[in-house]
N, C-alpha and C positions, 0 to 999 in steps of 0.2 A: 780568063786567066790561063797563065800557062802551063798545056797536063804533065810538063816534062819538071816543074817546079812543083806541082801539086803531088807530082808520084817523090821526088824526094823529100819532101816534108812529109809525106804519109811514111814512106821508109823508117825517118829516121824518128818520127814518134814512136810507129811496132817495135823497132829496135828496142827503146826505150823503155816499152812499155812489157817486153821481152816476146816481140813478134808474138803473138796471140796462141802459140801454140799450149795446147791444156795436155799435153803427152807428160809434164811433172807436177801436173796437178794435184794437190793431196785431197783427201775427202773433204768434200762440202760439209762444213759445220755453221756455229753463231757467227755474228760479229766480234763478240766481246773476247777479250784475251788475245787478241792479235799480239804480236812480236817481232823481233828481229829473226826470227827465224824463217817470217812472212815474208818478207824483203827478198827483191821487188816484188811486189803483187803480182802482178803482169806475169813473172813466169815460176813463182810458186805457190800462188793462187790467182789462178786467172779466174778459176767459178764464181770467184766475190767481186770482180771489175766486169762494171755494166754502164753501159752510158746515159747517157739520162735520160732520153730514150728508149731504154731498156735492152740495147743491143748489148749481145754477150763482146769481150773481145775479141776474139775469134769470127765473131757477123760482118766484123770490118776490117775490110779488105782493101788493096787496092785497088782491084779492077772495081771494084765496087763504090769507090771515090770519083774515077776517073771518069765511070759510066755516068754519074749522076745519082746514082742508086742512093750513095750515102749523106744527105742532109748535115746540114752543121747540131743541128739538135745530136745529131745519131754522134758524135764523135765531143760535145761537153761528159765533163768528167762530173760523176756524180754527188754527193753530199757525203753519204754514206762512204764511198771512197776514200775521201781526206779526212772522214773521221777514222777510216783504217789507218789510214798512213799514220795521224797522230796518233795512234795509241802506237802504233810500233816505235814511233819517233820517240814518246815516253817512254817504251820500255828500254830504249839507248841510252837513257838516259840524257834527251837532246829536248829539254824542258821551251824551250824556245822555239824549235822547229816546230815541236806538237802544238805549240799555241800561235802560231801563223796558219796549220795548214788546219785549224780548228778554226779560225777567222775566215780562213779560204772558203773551208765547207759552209758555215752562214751565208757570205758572199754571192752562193750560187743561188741563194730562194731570192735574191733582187734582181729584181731586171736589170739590164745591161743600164739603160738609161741614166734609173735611178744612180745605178754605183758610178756613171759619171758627173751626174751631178753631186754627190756626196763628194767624191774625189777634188771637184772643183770650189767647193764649200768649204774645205778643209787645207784648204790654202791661206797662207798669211793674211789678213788683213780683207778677205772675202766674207765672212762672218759674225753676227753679234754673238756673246754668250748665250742670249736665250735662244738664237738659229742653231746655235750647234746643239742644245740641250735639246729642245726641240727633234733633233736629228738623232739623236740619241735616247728621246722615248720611242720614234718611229724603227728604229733597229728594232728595238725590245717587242713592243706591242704589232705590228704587221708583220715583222719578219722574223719573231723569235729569234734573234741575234743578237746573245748579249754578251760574247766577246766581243764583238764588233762597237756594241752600245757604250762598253768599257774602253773603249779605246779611244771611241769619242771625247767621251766624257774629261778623260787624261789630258789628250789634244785641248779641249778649253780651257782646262786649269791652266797649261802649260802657256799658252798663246796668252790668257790671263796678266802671268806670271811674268810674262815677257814683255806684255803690250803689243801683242800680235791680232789682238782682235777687232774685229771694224768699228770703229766708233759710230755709235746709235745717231 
């Protein structure tokens, strides 16, 4: 790949993420009670953004990408993470956002695999009612994911409702 594409995408995620510097960081507290006052994480609270991997923000670097150092593990964004963000996104009062990036946080305890197969499941006319049910005990019970399982379940009524689902 190439390090001269790989360093502006590292660029402009730190950017993002508010360059890893913890110089505004406030005191390390809970999770709970996060806010708009937390926004963006990344640079006024960076001590709560870790990767899933366990790297603080600030561990990841460039040079540290470029050299090889840093793993794709080391740069997934955590669980715990987009359940910050939802709770700040809730306290915006952005009831939607918070329940996407609460879907998102589920999303990461699936392997990649699986969530393309699911993704490909949950296409028109690729599924029976009782696959997608099925798919939707599997969220609940292996992956504790029951925004996810709820949103399933919706998708079958809806494809139901529609005559979108595969005929058995």
């Amino acid at each position: 790949m190439d390090p001269a594409l790989i360093a502006s995408v590292v660029e402009s995620v730190m950017a993002t993420m508010g360059g890893g510097s913890s110089a505004s960081a406030a005191p390390a507290s809970g999770t709970a009670g996060r806010s708009v006052a937390d926004y963006p994480l990344g640079t006024k609270r960076p001590d709560m953004v870790k990767s899933a991997s366990g790297l603080r923000l600030a561990d990841i670097t460039l040079e540290k990408v470029v050299s090889g150092e840093i793993k794709f593990e080391d740069v997934k964004i955590r669980p715990e993470t987009l359940e910050q963000q939802a709770e700040i996104a809730k306290s915006a009062g952005r009831a939607s956002i918070a329940s996407n990036l609460k879907r998102a946080a589920e999303m990461t305890r699936i392997p990649d695999e699986r969530v393309l197969e699911m993704y490909n499941a949950l296409r028109p006319y690729r599924s029976t009612r009782e696959e997608l049910l099925a798919m939707a005990s599997e969220l609940e019970t292996k992956y504790q994911a029951t925004v996810c399982a709820e949103f399933v379940r919706e998708a079958c009524e809806v494809y139901g409702n529609r005559d979108r689902l595969k005929k058995a």
